[in-house]
C-alpha positions as CSV (number, residue, x, y, z in Angstrom):
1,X,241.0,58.6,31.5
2,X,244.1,56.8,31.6
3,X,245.6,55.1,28.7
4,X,248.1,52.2,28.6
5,X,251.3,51.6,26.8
6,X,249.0,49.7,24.1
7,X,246.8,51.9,23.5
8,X,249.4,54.4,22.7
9,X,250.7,51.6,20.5
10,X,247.3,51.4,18.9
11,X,246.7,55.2,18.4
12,X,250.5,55.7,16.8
13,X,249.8,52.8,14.5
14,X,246.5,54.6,13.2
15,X,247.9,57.6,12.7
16,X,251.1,55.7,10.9
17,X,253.4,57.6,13.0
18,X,256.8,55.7,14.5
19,X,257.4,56.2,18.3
20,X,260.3,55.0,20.0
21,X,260.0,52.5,23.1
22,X,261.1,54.6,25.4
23,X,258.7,57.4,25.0
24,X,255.6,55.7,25.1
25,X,255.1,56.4,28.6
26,X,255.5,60.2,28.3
27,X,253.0,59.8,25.2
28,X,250.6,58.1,27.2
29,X,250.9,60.4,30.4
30,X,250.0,63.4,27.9
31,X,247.6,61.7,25.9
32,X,245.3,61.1,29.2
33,X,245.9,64.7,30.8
34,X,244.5,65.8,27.5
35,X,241.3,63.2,27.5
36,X,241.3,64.3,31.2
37,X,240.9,68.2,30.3
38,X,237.8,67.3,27.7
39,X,236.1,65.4,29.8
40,X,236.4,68.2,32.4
41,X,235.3,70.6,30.0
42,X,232.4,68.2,29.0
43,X,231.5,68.2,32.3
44,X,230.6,72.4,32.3
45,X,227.0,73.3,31.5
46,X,227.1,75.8,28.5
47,X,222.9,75.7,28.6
48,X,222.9,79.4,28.6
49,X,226.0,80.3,26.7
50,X,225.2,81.8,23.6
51,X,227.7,80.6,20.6
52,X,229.8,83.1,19.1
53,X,231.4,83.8,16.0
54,X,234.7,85.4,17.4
55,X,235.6,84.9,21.9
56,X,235.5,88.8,21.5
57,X,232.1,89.8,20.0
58,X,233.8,91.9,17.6
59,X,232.5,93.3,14.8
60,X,233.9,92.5,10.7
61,X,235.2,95.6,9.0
62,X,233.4,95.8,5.7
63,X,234.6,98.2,3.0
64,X,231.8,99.4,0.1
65,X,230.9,97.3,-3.1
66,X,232.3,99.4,-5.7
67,X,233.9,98.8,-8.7
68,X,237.3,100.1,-9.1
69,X,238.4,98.6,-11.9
70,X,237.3,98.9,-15.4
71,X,236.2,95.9,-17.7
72,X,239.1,94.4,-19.5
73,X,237.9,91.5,-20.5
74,X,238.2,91.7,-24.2
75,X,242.1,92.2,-23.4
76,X,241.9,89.1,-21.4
77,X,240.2,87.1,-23.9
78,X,242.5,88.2,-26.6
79,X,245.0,86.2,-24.6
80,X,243.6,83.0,-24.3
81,X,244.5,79.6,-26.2
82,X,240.7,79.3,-26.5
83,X,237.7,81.6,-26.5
84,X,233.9,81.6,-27.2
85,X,231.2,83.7,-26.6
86,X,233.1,85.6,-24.0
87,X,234.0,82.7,-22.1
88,X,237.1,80.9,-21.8
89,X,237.3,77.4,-23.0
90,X,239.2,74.8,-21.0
91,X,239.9,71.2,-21.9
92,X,237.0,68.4,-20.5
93,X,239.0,67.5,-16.9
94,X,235.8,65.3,-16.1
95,X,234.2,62.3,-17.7
């Protein structure tokens, strides 16, 4: 896909970003070798590729659920502006 010098005009104006004359034409050059490249890689059947979560297969280190720390929350509470029932209060943010 090739674009023009207006369409490069067009695109910078929607994404509100000043260009200068002179390199509109390197803009639009690179702008269609990249619509160029996605169309080529539209073109690939992926059919029988299975999606992935990570190009590598690999595998998330998990560590145990355990507590390591002790309940402090009285200590915490102690420091708030506002407390009730074990909860801290907050001002109303939403009407």
């Amino acid at each position: 896909m090739s674009l023009e010098t207006d369409d490069v005009k067009r695109i910078a104006h929607l994404a509100r970003l000043a260009i200068d004359e002179a390199d509109i034409p390197g803009y639009a050059r690179n702008l269609s070798n990249i619509l160029d490249l996605v169309e080529q890689m539209n073109s690939v059947n992926t059919d029988a590729v299975r999606p992935m979560a990570h190009p590598m297969d690999a595998q998330q280190r998990l560590r145990p659920d355990v507590v390591t720390e002790v309940n402090q929350r009285e200590k915490f509470l102690a420091n708030a502006p506002l407390a009730e029932a074990g909860l801290f209060l907050v001002p109303k943010v939403i009407e």
